[in-house]
N, C-alpha and C positions, 0 to 999 in steps of 0.2 A: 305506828305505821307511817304518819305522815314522816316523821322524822329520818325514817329507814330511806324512805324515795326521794327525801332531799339530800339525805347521802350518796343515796343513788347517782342522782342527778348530778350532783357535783362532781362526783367521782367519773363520770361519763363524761363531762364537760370536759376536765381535765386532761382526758383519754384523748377527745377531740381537738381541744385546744394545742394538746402536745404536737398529734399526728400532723394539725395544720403548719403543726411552727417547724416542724425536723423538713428538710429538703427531700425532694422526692429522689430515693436511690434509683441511680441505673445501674444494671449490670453489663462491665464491659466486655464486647464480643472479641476475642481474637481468630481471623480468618486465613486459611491457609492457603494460598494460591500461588501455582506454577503456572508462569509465563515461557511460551515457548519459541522459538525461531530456529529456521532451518539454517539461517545467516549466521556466520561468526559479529560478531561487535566490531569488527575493523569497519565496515558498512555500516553507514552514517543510519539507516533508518532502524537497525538495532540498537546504533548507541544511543540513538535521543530514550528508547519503549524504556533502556535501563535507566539513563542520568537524567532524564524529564519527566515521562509517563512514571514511572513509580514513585518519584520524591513528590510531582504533582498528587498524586492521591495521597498519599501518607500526608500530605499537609491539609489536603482538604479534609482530612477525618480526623485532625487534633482538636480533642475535646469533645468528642462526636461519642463517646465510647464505644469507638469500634475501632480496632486499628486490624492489618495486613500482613501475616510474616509471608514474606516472596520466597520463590526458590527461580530462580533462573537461569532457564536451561537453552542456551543456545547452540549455535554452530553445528547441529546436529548432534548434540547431547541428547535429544528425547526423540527428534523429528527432523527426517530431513529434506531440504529444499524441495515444496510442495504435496508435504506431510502434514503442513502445519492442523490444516483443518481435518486433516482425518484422528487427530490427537487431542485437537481441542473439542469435538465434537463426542468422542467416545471418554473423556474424561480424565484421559491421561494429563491432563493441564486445563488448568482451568481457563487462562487466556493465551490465543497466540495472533503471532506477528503470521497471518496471514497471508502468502503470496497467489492472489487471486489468478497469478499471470502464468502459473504453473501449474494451475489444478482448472483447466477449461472443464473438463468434462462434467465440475460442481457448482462451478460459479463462473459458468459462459458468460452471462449475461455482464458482470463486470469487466469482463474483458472488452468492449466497447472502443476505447481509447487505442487499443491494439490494433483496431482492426481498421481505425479510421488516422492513419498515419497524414502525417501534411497541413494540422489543423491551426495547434497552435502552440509556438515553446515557449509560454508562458507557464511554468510549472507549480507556482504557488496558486494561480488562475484556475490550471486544469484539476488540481490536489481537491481546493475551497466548493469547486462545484460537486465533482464525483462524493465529496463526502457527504454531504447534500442530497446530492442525487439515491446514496446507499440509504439514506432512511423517509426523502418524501418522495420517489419512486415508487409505486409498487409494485413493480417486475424486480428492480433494483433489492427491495427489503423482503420477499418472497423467497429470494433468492438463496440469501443467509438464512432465513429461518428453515427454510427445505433441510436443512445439513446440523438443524440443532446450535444454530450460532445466532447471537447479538453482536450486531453492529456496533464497535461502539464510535471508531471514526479513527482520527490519527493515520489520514490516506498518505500513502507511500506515494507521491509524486514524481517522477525519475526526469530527471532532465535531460533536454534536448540530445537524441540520440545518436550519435557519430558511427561512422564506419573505418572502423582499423585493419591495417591489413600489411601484410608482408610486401607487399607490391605497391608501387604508386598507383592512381588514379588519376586519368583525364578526359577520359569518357567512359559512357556507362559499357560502352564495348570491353573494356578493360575489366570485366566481370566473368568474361564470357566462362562459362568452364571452371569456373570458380570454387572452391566450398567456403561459404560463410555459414559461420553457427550463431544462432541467431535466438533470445527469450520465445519459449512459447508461439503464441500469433505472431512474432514478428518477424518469420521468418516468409510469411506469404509478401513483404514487403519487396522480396527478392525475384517474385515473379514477373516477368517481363523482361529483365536484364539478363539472362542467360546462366546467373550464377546457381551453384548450387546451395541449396538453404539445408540447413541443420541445425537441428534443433538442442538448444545448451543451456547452461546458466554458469554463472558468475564461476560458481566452484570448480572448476573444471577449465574453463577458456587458455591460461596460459600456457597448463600443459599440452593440450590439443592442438594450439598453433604452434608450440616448441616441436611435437613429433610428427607434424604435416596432415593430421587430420582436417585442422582446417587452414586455409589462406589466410584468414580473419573471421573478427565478428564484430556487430552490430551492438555497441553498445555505450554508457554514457560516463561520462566526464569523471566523477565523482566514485562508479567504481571502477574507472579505469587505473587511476591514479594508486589507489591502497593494492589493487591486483595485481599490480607492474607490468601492465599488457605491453607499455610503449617498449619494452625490453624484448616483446618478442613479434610488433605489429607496427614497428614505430610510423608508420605512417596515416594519418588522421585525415580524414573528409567531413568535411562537417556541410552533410545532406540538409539537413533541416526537417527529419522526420518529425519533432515535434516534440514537446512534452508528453508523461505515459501516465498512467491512474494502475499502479502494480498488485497494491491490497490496500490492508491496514487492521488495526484490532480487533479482534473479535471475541467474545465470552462463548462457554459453554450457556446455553440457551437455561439449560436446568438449574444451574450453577447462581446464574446471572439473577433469575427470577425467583431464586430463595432469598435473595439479598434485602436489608434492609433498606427501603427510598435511599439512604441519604451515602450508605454506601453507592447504590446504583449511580446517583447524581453524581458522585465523586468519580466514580471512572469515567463517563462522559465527557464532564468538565476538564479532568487531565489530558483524556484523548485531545483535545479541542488546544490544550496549553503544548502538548505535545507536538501535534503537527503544525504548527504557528511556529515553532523552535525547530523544528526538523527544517523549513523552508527557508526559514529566515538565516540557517547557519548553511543552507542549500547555496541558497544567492549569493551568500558572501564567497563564495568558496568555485563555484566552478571558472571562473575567469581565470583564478589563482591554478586550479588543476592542468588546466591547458598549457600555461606556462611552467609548470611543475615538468608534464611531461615533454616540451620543448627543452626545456634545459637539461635534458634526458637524454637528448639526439630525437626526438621525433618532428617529423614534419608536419603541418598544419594548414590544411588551403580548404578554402569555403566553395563549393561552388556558386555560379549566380543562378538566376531564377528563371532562367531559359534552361538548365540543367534539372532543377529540381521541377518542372511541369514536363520535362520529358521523362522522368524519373515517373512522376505520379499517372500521368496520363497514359503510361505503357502498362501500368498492374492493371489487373483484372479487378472491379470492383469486388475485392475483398470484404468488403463491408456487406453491400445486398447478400451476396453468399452468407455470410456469417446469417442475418437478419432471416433469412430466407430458412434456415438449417434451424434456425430458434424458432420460429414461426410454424415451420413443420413439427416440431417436439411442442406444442401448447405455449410455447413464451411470445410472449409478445414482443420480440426483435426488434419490429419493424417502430413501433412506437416510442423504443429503447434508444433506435439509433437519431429519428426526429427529433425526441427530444434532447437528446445530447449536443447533437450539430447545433439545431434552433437555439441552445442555453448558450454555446459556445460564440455562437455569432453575436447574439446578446451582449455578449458580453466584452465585445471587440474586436473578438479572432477575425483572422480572412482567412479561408483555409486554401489552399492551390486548390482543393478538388471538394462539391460538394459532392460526398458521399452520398448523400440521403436525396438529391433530387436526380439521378440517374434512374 
């Protein structure tokens, strides 16, 4: 017997010995995910989600055993401009490129930036905070999770906003009567000057001032240029409404929270590599835009700063309203829009108008 259990024993040791010596298998996960935007790719904050945000993560998960097959559906392949979240949210795609600036009635609260125009055009500034703000807010990260979405960052910062228009400009009287079509919230920008606002986005703008819908619109540098607005608005004011906070990435919530940590971490960290490159190819580029569309036949005049305080100090505090309308519906606006001003001040802005102490 004794001879039997030192066999045993050996023979178990060996069992042991072995399993310690072999490397511990993983099995690797392949995951399927559809990325969605309502945007075509000619728009810089689609091209970075595809040639940054994806190669960003595929590189953070080499050797991770987990990799990604994407399907990438944009320009309104799945969803269209301010569909994003009602697609990402019911599972149609697992992540989309988010335009928080066209779905108010889901994600008011981010629209913030919209509502408080004249602050600061500093856009890589105003991107670094609001992304910030989307996850240690909590009115801000409440807001995503209400709709079944994770935040994951990669804030769409649009730069300082111009006004184009078939007409010149040289006083705000020269509005009077006007139709400008104008993103979402930024169309109460218009109130006080006479014009008429109307409500548009990118997809649409050149044909609508080609067939007299509108006189112009309200909008920035960067996708003015890929649009060919200056072809049919060629003349440029550059107001100074300010830098804007539009959206940025979001996960299906269910999706998101099945995921293994180190995938989770990996979309974060890309989000974050993402919008660093989205900014930094931002800056180099709108100065070059302006003069793109100069060398177009468009005209270009700034006005001064006795223009843009008679500009801001003629609107109707759009913000308190906004704030006021959140504050009635259980959100806490009012705290939303303090802390935003209070961050932005912080952080160097002057803004023409303090929104938040009126």
């Amino acid at each position: 017997m004794k001879r039997v259990f030192q066999s045993l024993g050996v023979s178990l040791g060996l069992v042991f010995a072995t399993s310690v010596a072999l490397p511990t298998v993983s099995f690797a996960e392949d995951i399927n995910a559809t990325i969605v935007a309502g945007h075509p790719p000619v728009f810089r904050w689609v091209k970075h989600a595809s040639q940054t945000f994806i190669p960003a993560v595929n590189a953070a998960l080499e050797g991770s055993g987990h990799t990604i097959t994407w399907s990438e559906q944009y320009g309104g392949s799945l969803a269209k401009v301010g569909d994003e979240l009602e697609a990402t949210e019911e599972g149609l795609a697992e992540i989309g490129l988010v335009s928080s600036v066209f779905d108010p009635a889901k994600l008011g609260v981010q629209n913030i930036t919209y509502f408080t125009p004249f602050v600061s055009r500093d856009v890589s500034l105003v991107a670094e905070w609001m992304d910030d703000l989307q996850t240690n807010d909590p009115v801000m990260k409440a807001s995503w999770e209400r709709n079944g979405l994770q935040y994951l960052g990669a804030a769409t910062g649009i730069d300082d906003y111009l006004l184009m228009t078939n007409f010149p400009i040289e006083t705000i009287a020269d509005l009077k009567g006007r139709k400008i079509g104008a993103p979402g919230p930024a169309v109460n920008w218009l109130k006080g000057t006479g014009a008429v606002g109307v409500s548009g986005n990118l997809t649409t703008y050149y044909n609508e001032i080609k067939t007299g819908v509108y006189d112009g619109v309200i909008v920035f540098a960067s996708a003015a240029v890929p649009g060919k607005l200056y072809e049919v608005a060629p003349y440029i004011t550059k107001v100074g409404f300010g830098a804007q906070y539009a959206g940025g990435l979001a996960a299906n919530k269910d999706w998101f929270d099945s995921l293994d940590g180190k995938v989770q971490q990996a979309l974060f960290d890309a989000a974050k590599v993402s919008r660093e490159a989205y900014h930094a190819d931002l800056d180099a580029s709108v100065s070059k835009f302006l003069e793109i569309m100069q060398s177009n036949g468009a005209t270009v005049t700034e006005v001064d700063e006795a223009f843009r305080k008679e500009w801001a100090s003629g609107m109707d505090n759009v913000a308190k309203a906004f704030t006021e309308k959140l504050d009635a519906a259980g959100v806490d606006g009012s705290a939303v829009l303090k802390g935003y001003m209070d961050t932005m001040r912080a952080a160097g802005a002057t803004p023409v108008r303090d929104w938040d102490k009126e």
